[in-house]
C-alpha positions in Angstrom: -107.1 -22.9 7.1 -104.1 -24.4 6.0 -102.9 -22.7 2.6 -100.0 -23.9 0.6 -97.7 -21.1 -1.4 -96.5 -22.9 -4.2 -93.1 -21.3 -4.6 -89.8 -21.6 -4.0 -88.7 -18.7 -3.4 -88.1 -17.6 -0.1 -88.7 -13.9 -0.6 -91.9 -14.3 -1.7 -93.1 -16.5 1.3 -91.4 -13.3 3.2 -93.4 -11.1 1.2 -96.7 -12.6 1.2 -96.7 -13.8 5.0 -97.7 -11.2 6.8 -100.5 -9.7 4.4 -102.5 -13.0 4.7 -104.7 -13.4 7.7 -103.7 -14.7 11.1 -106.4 -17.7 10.3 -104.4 -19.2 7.2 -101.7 -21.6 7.9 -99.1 -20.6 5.5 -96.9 -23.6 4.2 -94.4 -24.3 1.2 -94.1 -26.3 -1.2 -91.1 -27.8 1.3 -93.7 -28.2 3.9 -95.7 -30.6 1.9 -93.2 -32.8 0.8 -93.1 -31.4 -2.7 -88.9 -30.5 -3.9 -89.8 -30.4 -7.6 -89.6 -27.5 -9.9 -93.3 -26.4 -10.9 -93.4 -26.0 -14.6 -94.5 -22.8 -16.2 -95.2 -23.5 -19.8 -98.4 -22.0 -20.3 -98.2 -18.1 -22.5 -99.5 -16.4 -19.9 -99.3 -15.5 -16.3 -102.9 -16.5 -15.9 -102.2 -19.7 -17.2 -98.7 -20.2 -15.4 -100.3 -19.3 -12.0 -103.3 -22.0 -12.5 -100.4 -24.4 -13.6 -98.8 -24.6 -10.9 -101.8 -24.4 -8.4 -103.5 -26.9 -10.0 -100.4 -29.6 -9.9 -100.1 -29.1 -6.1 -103.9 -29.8 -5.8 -103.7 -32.4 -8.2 -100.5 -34.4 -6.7 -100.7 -33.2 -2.9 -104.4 -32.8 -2.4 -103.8 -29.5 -0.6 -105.5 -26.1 -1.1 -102.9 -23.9 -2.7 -102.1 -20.7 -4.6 -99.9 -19.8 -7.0 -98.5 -16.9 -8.7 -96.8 -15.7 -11.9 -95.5 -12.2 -12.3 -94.1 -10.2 -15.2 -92.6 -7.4 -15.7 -93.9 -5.6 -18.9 -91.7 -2.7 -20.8 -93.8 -0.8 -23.0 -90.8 0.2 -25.6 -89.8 -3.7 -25.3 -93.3 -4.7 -26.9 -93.9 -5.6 -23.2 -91.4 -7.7 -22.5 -90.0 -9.5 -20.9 -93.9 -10.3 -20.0 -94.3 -13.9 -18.9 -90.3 -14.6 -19.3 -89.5 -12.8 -16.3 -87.9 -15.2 -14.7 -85.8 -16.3 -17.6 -85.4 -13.3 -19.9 -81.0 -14.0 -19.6 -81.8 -18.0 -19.6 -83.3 -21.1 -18.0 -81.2 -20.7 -14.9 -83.0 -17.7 -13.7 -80.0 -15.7 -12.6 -81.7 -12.3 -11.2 -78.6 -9.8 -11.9 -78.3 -11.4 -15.7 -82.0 -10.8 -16.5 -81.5 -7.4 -15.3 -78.5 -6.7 -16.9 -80.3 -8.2 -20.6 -83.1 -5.9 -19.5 -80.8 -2.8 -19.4 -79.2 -3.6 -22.6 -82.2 -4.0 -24.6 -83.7 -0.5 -23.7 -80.2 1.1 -24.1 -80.8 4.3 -24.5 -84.3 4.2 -25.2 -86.3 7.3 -23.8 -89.5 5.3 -22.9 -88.5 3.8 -19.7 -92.7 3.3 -19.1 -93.0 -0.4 -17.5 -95.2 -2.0 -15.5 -95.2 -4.9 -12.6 -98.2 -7.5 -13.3 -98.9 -10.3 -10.8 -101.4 -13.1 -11.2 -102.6 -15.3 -8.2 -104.5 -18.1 -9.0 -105.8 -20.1 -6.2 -107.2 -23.7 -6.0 -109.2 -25.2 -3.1 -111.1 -28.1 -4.3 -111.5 -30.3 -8.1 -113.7 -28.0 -9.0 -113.2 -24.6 -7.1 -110.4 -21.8 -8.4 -110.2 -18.3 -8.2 -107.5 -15.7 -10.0 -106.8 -12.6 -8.4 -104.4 -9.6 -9.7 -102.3 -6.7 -9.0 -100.2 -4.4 -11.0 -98.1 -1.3 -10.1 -96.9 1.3 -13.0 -93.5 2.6 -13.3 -89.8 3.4 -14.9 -87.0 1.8 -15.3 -83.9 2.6 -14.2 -80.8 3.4 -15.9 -78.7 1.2 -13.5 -79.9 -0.8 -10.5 -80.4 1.3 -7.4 -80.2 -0.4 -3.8 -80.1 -3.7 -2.4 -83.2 -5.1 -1.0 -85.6 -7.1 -2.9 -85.0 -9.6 -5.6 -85.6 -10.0 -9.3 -85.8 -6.8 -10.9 -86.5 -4.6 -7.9 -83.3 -2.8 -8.3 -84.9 -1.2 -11.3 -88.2 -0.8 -11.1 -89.3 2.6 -9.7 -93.0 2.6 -9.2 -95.2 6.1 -10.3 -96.7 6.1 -7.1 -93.9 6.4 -5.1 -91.1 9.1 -4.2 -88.4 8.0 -6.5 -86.7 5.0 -5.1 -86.4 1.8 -7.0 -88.3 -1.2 -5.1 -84.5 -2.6 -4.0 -84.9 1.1 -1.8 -87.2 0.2 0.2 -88.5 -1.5 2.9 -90.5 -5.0 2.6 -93.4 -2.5 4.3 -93.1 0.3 1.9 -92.9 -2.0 -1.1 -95.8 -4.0 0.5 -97.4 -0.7 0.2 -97.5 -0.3 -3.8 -96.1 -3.8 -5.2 -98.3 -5.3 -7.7 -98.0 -8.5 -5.5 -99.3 -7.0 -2.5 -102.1 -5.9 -4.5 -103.1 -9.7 -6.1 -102.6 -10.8 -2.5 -104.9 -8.1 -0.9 -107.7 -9.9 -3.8 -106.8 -13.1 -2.2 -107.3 -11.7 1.4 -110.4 -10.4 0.6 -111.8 -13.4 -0.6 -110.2 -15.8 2.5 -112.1 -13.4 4.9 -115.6 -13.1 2.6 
């Protein structure tokens, strides 16, 4: 089956890649000719992930899924929620949204957070399916390590041993990420 990922970014695709099964073709938005940016102006991650799953369908004609992913601080009212991406701005600048991030909570005791993704998959006019994950955890005082993108660097999940995501592999994260869990939905449903 031949499965687009509409995204952009790169780590993702790396992410996602290997948890799919060997009978989906993975391809990107690249690969099907399509070098706009998706908009995301729904306000929700539901509705972002539909959004952008439903344009490829709708303008390629080729099955795709799409996600949207928030990070959600419980003393920030749970932002910066569907934002994410832009919490410092429209250009998206990963090390600005974290730093904003780290100067809203200050010195705020409630570091409680979570990682929420939302896939939302489209394979016909009529046929779409959501699937989700979400991981619990803390933030950070200051970003820790170097792998990963976004806010990885500050995010230390409750299930794991202490290390912020950017700490660990792309296997050990794979092993707790909140998109590894909305992808293992997906890869359920692609072998059903």
């Amino acid at each position: 089956m031949r499965l687009c990922f509409a995204s952009n970014n790169a780590h993702k695709l790396d992410e996602i890649r290997p948890l799919l099964p060997a009978s989906v073709q993975l391809v990107s938005l690249a690969d099907i000719g399509c070098h706009e940016e998706l908009a995301e102006t729904q306000p929700t991650l539901e509705g972002n992930a539909r959004q952008k799953a439903q344009y490829v369908w709708d303008h390629y004609g080729v099955a795709c899924f799409a996600d949207d992913t928030g990070l959600e601080v419980d003393a920030l009212g749970g932002e910066p929620g569907v934002y994410s991406a832009r919490y410092a701005g429209p250009e998206r600048e990963a090390s600005a949204n974290v730093a904003k991030l780290l100067r809203e909570l200050g010195t705020q005791p409630n570091r409680r957070a979570r990682f929420r993704t939302v896939i939302a998959l489209v394979l016909g006019a009529s046929e779409a399916h959501e699937f989700s994950g979400e991981v619990q955890g803390l933030i950070a005082a200051a970003p820790i390590g170097s792998r990963g993108f976004g806010y990885d660097p500050v995010f230390v999940p409750t299930e794991g041993d202490g290390r912020t995501f950017a700490e660990m592999t792309l296997i050990e994260k794979n092993l707790l990420s909140h998109r590894a869990r909305a992808v293992a939905g997906l890869v359920d449903f692609l072998n059903g």
